[in-house]
Structures are given as C-alpha cells and as structure tokens.
C-alpha positions as CSV (number, residue, x, y, z in Angstrom):
1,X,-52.8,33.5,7.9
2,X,-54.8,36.2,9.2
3,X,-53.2,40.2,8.9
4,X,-53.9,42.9,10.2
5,X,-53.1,46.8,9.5
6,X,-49.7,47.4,10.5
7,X,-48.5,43.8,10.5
8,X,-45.0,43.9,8.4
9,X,-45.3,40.9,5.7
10,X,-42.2,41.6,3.4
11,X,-39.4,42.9,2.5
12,X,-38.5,46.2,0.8
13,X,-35.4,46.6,-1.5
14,X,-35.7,50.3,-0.2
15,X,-35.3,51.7,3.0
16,X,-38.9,53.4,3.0
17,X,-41.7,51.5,3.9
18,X,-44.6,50.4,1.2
19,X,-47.7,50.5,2.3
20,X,-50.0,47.6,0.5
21,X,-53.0,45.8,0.7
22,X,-52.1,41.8,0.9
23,X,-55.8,40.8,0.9
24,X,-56.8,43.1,-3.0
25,X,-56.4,40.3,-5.6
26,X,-54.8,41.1,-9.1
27,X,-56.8,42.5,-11.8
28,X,-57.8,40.2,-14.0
29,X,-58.2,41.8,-17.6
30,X,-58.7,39.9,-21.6
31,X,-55.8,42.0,-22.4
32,X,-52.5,39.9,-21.2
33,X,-49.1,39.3,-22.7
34,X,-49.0,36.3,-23.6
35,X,-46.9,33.7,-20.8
36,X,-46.7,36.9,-18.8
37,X,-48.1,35.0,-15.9
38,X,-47.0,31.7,-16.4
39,X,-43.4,32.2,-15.4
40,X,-44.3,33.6,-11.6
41,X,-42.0,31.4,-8.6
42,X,-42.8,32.6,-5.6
43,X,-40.1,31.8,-2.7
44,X,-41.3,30.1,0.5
45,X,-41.7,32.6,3.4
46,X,-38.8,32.3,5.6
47,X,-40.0,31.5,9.5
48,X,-39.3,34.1,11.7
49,X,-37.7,33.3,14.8
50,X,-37.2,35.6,17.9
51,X,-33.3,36.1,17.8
52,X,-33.7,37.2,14.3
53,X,-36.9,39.3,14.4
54,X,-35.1,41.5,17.7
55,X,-32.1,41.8,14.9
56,X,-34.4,42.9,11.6
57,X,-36.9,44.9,13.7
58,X,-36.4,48.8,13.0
59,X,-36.6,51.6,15.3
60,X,-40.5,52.4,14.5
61,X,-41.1,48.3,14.6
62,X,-42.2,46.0,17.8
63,X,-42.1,42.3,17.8
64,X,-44.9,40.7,18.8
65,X,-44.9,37.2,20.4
66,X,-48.2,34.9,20.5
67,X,-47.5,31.1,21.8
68,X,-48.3,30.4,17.9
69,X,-46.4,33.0,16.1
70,X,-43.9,35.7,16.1
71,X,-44.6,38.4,14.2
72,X,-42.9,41.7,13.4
73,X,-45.7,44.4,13.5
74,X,-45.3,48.8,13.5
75,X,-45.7,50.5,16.7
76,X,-48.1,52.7,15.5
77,X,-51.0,50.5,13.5
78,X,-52.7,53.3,11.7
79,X,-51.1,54.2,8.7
80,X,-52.9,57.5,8.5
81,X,-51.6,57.7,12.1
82,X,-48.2,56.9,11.2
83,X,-47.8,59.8,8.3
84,X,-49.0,62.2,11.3
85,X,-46.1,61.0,13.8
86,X,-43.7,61.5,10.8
87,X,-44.3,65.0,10.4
C-alpha cells in the first residue's frame, strides 16, 4: 500500500501523536539476542470503514474517501508544518 506524509497508519497507546517513518526498515546488526526476533505476531490491520473512521478521526484529522480506500489522514501534511500550527 502506498503512504504518504501525514497519512495516520496506527494506533498510539498515548494521546500524543508519533511521528515515524513506515517505509525505514529495521537495523539489521551480528549482535542479537538470541530468539529475540522469532517470537514477533503481528495482528492483521483492521479495515476501516466510513462510520467508524468519522467516529476515531480527531479534531486535527480528515477522512479521506477514494472509490478504493478510506483513509484517515492529518489536515495539515507537513509535519514541520504541523509543530508550527501547534505553537
């Protein structure tokens, strides 16, 4: 799936945002625990449906609506941008 700056792709225990890079694979280094890695279960992604995205969305969030997807995306892309709003 393609993303773009801005696009929300998870979920945050928190109620501040984190800003990541989904697209930056993980380091790979000669020094790992052993079985470290091995015990990884990643859930399925849910799919997001419009009642539910206008119900998650937050007050600096839009929902976007393709005739392939839905997506919940920030109002303001930049992230740079969005620190400047903030102030």
């Amino acid at each position: 799936m393609e993303v773009y700056e801005g696009m929300v792709v998870g979920q945050n225990a928190l109620d501040s945002d984190l800003e990541l890079n989904v697209c930056k694979t993980k380091k790979l280094t000669n020094m790992r625990s052993s079985g470290s890695d091995d015990a990884i279960i990643l859930t399925p992604p849910r799919p997001v449906e419009l009642d539910f995205a206008l119900e998650y969305i937050g007050a600096d969030e839009l929902v976007e609506v393709t005739p392939q997807n839905i997506r919940i995306r920030k109002k303001i892309l930049s992230a740079v941008e969005r620190k400047r709003a903030n102030r």
